[in-house]
FILONU-684579 format. One line per 5 residues: for each residue y, x, z of C-alpha. Coordinates in Angstrom, 1 decimal, padded with zeros to 4 digits. Each point is the difference from the previous one (the first is absolute). Layout:
BEGIN
Y:X:Z | ...
//
This chain:
BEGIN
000.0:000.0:000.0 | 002.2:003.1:000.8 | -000.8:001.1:-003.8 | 001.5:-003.3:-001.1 | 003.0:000.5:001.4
000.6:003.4:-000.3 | -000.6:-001.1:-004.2 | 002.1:-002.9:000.0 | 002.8:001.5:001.8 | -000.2:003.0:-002.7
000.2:-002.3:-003.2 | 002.8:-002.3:-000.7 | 000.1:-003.6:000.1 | -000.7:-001.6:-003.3 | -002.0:003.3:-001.9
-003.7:-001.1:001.3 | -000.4:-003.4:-002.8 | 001.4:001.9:-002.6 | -002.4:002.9:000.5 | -002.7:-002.2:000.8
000.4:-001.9:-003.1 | 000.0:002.9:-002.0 | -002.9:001.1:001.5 | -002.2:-003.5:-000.9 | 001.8:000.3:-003.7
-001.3:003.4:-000.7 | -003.4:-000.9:001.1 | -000.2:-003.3:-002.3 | 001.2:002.4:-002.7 | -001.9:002.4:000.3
-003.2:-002.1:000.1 | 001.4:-001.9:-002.6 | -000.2:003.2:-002.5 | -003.1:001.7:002.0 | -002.1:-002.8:001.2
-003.4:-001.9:-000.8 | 002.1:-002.0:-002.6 | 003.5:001.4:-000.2 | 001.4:001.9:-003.7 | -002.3:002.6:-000.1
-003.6:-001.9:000.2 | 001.5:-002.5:-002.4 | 001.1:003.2:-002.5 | -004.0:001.1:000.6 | -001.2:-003.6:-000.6
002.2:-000.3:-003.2 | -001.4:003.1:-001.1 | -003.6:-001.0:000.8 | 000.4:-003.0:-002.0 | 001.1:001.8:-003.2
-002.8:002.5:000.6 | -002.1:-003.4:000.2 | 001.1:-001.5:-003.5 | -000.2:003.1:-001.8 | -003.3:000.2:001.6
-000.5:-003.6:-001.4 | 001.2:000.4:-003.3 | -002.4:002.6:-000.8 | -003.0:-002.0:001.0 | 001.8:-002.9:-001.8
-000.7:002.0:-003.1 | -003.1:002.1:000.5 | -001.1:-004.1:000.6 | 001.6:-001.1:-003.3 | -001.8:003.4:-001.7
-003.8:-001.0:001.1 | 000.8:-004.0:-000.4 | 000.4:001.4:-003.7 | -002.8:001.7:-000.2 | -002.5:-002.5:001.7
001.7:-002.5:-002.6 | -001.3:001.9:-002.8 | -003.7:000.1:001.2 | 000.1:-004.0:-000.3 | -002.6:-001.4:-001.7
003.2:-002.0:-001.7 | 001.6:002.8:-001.8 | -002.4:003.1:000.4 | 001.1:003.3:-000.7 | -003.1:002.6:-001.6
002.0:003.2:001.1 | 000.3:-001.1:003.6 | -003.5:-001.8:000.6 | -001.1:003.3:-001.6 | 002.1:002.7:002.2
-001.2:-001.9:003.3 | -003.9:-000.5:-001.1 | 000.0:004.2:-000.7 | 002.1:000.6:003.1 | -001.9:-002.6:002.4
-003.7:001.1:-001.5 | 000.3:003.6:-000.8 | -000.7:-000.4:-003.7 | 001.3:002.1:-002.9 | -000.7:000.0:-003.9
-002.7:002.8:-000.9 | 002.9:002.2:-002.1 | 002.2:-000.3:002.5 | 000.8:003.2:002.5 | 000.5:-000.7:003.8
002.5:002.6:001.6 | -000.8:-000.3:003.9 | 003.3:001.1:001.7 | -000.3:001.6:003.8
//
């Protein structure tokens, strides 16, 4: 209690709010910028989610690429080249004057 009074004596009248409500307006602005959900973990979250749709857009098209591809090995509109390509790849066959070239 001596403390107290020896402190309030010291410091003028009228300085403790002020200070105080600095004090409380630095910390909300400082978690606002720092915190769980302040400025910088929405700049991380906004980068995350352009990582994401680039991300997407890729798979968007490697998806488009092989939707093509399993579209031309309809019995509907057939392609030779292709059924041929994945029947030698799938069973391991080759014509007989054909050369294999086994890369390591």
């Amino acid at each position: 209690m001596k403390l107290w009074r020896t402190l309030s004596s010291k410091i003028q009248p009228g300085v403790f709010l002020p200070v105080l409500g600095v004090c409380v307006v630095l910390y909300f602005a400082y978690h606002a910028v720092q915190g769980e959900r302040g400025i910088r973990a929405l700049l991380d979250y906004q980068h995350r989610v352009e990582k994401t749709k680039i991300q997407l857009a890729k798979i968007k098209s490697e998806r488009i690429r092989l939707e093509h591809r399993v579209s031309l090995l309809r019995s509907d509109n057939l392609d030779p080249d292709l059924l041929e390509e994945r029947a030698r790849a799938v069973l391991n066959f080759a014509h007989p004057n054909e050369i294999a070239i086994i890369l390591k």
